[in-house]
N, C-alpha and C positions, 0 to 999 in steps of 0.2 A: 504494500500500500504506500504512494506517497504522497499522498495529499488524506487528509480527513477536514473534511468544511464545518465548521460550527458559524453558521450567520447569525446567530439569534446572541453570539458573545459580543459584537462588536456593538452591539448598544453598552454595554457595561466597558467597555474601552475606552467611547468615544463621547458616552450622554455627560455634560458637564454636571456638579454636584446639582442636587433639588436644593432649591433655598430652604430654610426652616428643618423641623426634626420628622424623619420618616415616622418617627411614636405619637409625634404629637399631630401629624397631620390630619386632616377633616375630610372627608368626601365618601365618595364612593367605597364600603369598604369592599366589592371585591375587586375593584381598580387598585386601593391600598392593601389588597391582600390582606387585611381583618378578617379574620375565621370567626373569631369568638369575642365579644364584650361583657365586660361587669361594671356596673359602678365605678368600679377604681382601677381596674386594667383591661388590658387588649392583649389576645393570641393574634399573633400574623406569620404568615408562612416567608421565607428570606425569602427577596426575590432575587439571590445569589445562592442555593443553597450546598451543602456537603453532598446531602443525596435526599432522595423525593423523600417529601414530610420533615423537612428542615423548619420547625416550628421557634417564633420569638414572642417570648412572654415580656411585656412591660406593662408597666403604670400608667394612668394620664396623666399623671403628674411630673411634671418635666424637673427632673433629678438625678445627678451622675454618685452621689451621696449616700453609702450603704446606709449609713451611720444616722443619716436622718429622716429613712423609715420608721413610720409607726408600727406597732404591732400588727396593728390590723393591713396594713399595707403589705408587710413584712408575711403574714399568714395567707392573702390574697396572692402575691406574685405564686408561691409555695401550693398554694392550693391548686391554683395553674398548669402547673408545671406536672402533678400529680394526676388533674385531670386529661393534659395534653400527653402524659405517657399510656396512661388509660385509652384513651381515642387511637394514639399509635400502635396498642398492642391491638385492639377488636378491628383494626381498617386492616393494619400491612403485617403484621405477623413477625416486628424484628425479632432479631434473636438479643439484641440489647441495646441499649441506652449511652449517647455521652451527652450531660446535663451538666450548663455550666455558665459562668459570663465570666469576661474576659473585661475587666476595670482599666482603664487607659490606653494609652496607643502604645506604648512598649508591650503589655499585656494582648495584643494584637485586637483592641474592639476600634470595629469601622467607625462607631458610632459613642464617640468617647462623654459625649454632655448629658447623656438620658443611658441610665442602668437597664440593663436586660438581659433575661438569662435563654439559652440556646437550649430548646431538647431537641436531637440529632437522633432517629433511629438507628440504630446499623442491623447490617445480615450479617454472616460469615462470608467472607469470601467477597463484600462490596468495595476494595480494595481493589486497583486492578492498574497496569501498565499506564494511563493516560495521567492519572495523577504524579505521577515518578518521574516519566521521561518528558509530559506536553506544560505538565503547570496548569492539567486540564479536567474537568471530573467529567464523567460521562452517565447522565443523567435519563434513565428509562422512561419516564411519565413527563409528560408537556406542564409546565408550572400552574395550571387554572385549572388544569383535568383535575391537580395534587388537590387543589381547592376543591374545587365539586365533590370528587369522592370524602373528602374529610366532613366536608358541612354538615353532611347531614349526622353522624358521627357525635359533633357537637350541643346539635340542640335536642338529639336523645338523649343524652348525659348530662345538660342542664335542665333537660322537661320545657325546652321552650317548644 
């Protein structure tokens, strides 16, 4: 093989930054890839992600700040993150989890002024040559399809 085309990467090469925070943004949520809202936080799917069901839990509350979480905010992101692993085991079947945020740009977060934590499925064996030798991941499900099948996922789990 010498060539493999990925077109749909060169918006993330070429799209200048969005002004404002992708957490705090307002619109459309499945234009914003919003899966899930509460009161005090937002699931949204990366629209960069590791592999299909790359899910980010944050707050509305625009804060880079572990420290000045409330409990109840602090129990909300948590609660999250437990229901988004929930949703990832009954939709795709991983065989485990990496769950985590990454606190500043040395700590590698894109999104250094607004806290978020990452739940990442994995399979065995989702690992493969394109990330090693291209700098590339090779992603099976089109990123809105990931949407669609999880939505519904969500608002059985919350009784909406």
């Amino acid at each position: 093989m010498d060539r493999l085309w990925a077109p749909w990467r060169v918006e993330y090469l070429t799209r200048p930054p969005a002004p404002g925070c992708i957490f705090c943004a307002e619109g459309d949520d499945r234009d914003l890839l919003v899966i899930h809202r509460t009161p005090l936080a937002r699931v949204m799917l990366n629209r960069y992600p590791y592999c299909n069901g790359h899910l980010l839990v944050s707050l509305h509350r625009h804060t880079a700040e572990l420290g000045e979480l409330s409990g109840a905010e602090m129990q909300e992101l948590f609660r999250l993150v437990a229901l988004c692993k929930d949703v990832l085991v009954r939709s795709s079947s991983p065989d485990g989890f990496n769950i985590g945020m990454n606190l500043g740009k040395a700590a590698g977060a894109g999104v250094e002024d607004h806290l978020h934590l990452h739940v990442v499925p994995r399979w065995s064996g989702d690992s493969n040559f394109m990330s090693v030798v291209a700098d590339l991941r090779v992603l099976p499900e089109a990123l809105l399809a990931t949407y669609d099948r999880l939505l519904p996922f969500f608002a059985k789990a919350e009784g909406a």
